[in-house]
N, C-alpha and C positions, 0 to 999 in steps of 0.2 A: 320395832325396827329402829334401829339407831343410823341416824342420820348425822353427819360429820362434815363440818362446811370450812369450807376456805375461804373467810371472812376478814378483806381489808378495811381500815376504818375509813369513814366516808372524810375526803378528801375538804376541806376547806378550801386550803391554796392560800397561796400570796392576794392579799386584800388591797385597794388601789384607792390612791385620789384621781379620777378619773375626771376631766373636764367637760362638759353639753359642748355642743358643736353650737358656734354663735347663733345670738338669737334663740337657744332652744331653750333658755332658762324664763320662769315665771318672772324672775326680778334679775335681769343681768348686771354685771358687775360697773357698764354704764348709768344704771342709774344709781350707784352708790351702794349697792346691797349687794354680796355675794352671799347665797344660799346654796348650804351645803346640808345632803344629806347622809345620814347612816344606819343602820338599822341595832346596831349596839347600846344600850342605855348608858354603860360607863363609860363607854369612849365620848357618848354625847357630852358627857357632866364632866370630860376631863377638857373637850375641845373646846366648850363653853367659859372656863377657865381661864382660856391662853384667848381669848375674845377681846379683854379690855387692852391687853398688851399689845394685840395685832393691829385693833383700831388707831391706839395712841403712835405705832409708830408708821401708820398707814392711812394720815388725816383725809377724811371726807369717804373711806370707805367702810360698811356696815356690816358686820358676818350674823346671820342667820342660821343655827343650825335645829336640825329637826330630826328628830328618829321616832322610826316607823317600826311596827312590829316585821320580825323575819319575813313570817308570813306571807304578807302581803306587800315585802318592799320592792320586789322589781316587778310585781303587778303594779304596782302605784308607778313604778321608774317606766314600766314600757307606755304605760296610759300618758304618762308627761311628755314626753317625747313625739307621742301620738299627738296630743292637743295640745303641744308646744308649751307647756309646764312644767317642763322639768328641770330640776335645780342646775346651780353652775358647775358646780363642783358635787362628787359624791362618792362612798366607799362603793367598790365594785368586786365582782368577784372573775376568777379568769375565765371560767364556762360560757361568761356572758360577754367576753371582749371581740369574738368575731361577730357574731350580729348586729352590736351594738357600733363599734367601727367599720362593720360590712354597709350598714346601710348610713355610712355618712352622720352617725349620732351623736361622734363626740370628733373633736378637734384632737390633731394631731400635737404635741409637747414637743416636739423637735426644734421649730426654732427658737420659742421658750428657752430649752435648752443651751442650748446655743448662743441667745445673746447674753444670757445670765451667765453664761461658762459653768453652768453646773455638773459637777462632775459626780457621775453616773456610779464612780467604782466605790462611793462611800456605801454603797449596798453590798451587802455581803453574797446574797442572792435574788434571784427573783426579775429581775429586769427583764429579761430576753423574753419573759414570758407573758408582759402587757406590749408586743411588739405585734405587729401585723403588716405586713408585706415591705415590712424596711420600715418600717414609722412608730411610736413611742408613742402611745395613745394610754398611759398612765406608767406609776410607780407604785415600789412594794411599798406596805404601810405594816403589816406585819405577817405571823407567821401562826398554823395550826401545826400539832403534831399529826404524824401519819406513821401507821403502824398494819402488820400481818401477824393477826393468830392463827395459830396451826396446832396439828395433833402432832407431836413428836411419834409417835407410834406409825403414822399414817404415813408420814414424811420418811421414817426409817426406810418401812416398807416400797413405797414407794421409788426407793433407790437414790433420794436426794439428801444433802445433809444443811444446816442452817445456812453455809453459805450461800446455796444456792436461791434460797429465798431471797435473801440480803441483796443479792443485783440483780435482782429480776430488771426487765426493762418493758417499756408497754410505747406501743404507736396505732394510729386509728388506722393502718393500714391491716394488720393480720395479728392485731393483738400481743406482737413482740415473744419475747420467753416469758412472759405474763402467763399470756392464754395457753401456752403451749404447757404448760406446768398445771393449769386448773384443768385442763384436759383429761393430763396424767392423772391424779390425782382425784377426778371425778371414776367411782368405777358403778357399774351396773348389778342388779342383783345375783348374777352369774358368774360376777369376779372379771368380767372384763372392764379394761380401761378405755374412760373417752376415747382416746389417741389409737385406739387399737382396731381391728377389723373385727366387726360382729357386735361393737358396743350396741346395746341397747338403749336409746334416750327416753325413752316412755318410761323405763323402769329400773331407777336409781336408786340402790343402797345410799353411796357418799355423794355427797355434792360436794 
């Protein structure tokens, strides 16, 4: 049986420097140490670099950076948080910014903002989406690609043409023209489609 999937590439997102809510850091930036962490080895060995130059023009304070495997980095980031070890600074990902800002984890960048006059629009993208409930709890730091393979045959069939993949749009509400199109495009071993009366889900030719 040939099975046919509609497989988008797993999402990275916009990556942050996201701040611990005070006090939540093992060495905070009062006692002279800002600890930051990430889970990247090369961004570690580029930010470790720009170290002597931050300290020299930032006398009396210390940067510490630390990278952890994937694996285990926001097992290690929720356990710091938990026993109040968690660094000052760190790369974050956006999956994990309403928990982490829901339960009070990190400190708000807003007035930061503000007294710095930092202006937000030298980002091309990405902003809006380390925001939570009106407040700025990090920025982008960089970018992954995201991508949709498809079976052109499947798609033909199906009644849709490349554009229509190209704007798809997705909400946690009902899935968007996302789901509505994986639906379609899902059909059962009888030729019926997800979206259709009679679909069978026990028993799927294409996913």
């Amino acid at each position: 049986m040939k099975i046919t999937r509609l497989v988008p590439a797993v999402v990275l997102a916009a990556l942050t420097a996201s701040l611990a809510a005070c006090g939540g850091g093992a060495s905070s930036s009062s006692s002279g140490t800002v600890n930051w962490w990430t889970w990247d080895d090369t961004q570690a060995a580029a930010y470790r670099q720009c170290v002597p130059a931050f300290e020299k023009a930032n006398p009396g304070l210390k940067v510490t950076i630390s990278q952890y495997n994937s694996n285990d980095y926001f097992t290690k980031l929720t356990t710091g948080f938990v026993g109040g070890t968690a660094p000052d600074g760190f790369m974050n990902s956006v999956q994990y910014l309403p928990s982490y800002a829901g339960q009070s984890q990190l400190e708000p960048l807003d007035d930061y903002i503000k007294k710095d006059k930092y202006d937000l629009k030298i980002f091309s993208e990405g902003v809006p989406l380390w925001q939570l409930n009106g407040k700025q709890y990090g920025l982008p730091m960089d970018w992954a690609s995201t991508a949709v393979y498809y079976n052109k045959a499947d798609i033909a069939a199906a009644g849709y043409i490349a554009k229509d993949l190209g704007t798809m749009t997705w909400n946690p509400k009902d899935g968007g023209t996302y789901e509505k199109i994986a639906a379609h495009l899902t059909v059962d071993t009888k030729g019926v489609r997800g979206d259709q009366p009679g679909f069978d889900k026990n028993h799927i030719k294409t996913y």
